[in-house]
Residue, then its C-alpha position, 0 to 999 in steps of 0.5 A: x063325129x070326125x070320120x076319115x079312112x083312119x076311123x074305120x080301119x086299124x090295127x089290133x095291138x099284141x100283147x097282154x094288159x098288164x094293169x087292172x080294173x078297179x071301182x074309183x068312186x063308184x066308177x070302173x077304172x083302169x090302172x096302170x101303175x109304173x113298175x118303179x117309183x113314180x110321183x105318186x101327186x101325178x096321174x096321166x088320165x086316158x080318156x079313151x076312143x068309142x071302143x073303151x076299156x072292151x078294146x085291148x089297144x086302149x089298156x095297152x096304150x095305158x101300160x106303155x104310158x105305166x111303163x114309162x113312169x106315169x100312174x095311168x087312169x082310163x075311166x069307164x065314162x062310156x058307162x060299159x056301153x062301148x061300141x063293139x070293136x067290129x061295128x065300123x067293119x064292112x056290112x057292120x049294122x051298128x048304129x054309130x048315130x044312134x049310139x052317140x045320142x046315148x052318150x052325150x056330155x049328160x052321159x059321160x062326164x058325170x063319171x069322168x069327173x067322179x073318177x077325178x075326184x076319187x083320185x084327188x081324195x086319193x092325194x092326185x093333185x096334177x093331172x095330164x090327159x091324153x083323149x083318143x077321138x071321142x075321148x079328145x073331146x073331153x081333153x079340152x073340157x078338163x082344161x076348160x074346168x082348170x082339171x088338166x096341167x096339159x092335154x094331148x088330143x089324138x085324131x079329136x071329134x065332136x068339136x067345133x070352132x068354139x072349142x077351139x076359140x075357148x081353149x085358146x084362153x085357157x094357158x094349158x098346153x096342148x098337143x094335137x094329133x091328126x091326120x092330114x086330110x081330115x075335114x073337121x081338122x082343117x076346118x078347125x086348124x084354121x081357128x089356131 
């Protein structure tokens, strides 16, 4: 996993979630729903970053992504077994390996791809994703899979120069976010 002074340092967003929790295909979602009209066959699917839907900043990013005319998703793939949102402080005896072996491709994509399908049923038909370290994982298999119309990953981890080689065959736009000193992105960054 891509661990840079970002990953253990950040800020706690102000504010109040505004969208709600609900069972998609027996998978616990979050939704945010714009205020206005919006293309109800469009969804920005929010793949979060190890913290899940526990974390406050990650349904508050979905709200902004609401606020500005996209029905938002963020599945619970994490299967309510974030990690805590103090485990990467100073002293924290939280064991990031050992939970990472627990939450494996095995483990979160059954329940990501239930939550899409939940949503095709429900007349979704064009999804954009948006993944957030552990999350930016899971972008580049949704576009592997022909699921996504794009993909934005912010600060990826778990990937390789293979994924990298693979996208690069796929015709799905892509965005990614990093930070500039990060050695798994120059390592990657090389393959582009």
């Amino acid at each position: 996993m891509s661990l840079c002074a970002a990953c253990i340092s950040g800020v706690r967003y102000e504010g109040t979630p505004t969208g709600e929790i609900i069972d998609i295909n027996g998978v616990k979602v979050y939704r945010a729903l714009p205020e206005k009209d919006y293309d109800k066959t469009k969804a920005v699917l929010f793949l979060t970053d190890v913290f899940g839907l526990s974390l406050e900043n990650n349904r508050l990013l979905a709200d902004d992504f609401a606020r500005n005319g996209y029905q938002t998703y963020a599945p619970d793939y994490l299967n309510g077994d974030d990690v805590p949102p103090d485990a990467l402080d100073p002293g924290s005896d939280f064991d990031l390996a050992a939970w990472l072996a627990k939450h494996g491709k095995e483990q979160t994509e059954p329940p990501l791809l239930a939550a899409i399908d939940g949503l095709k049923k429900q007349g979704i038909t064009a999804f954009g994703a948006t993944g957030y370290c552990f999350g930016g994982r899971y972008v580049f298999n949704l576009a592997y899979y022909g699921t996504t119309k794009v993909s934005v990953a912010s600060h990826p981890s778990l990937l390789t120069e293979d994924d990298v080689t693979e996208y690069a065959k796929t015709t799905i736009p892509l965005l990614i976010n990093s930070c500039e000193f990060d050695d798994q992105w120059l390592l990657l960054r090389s393959r582009l």
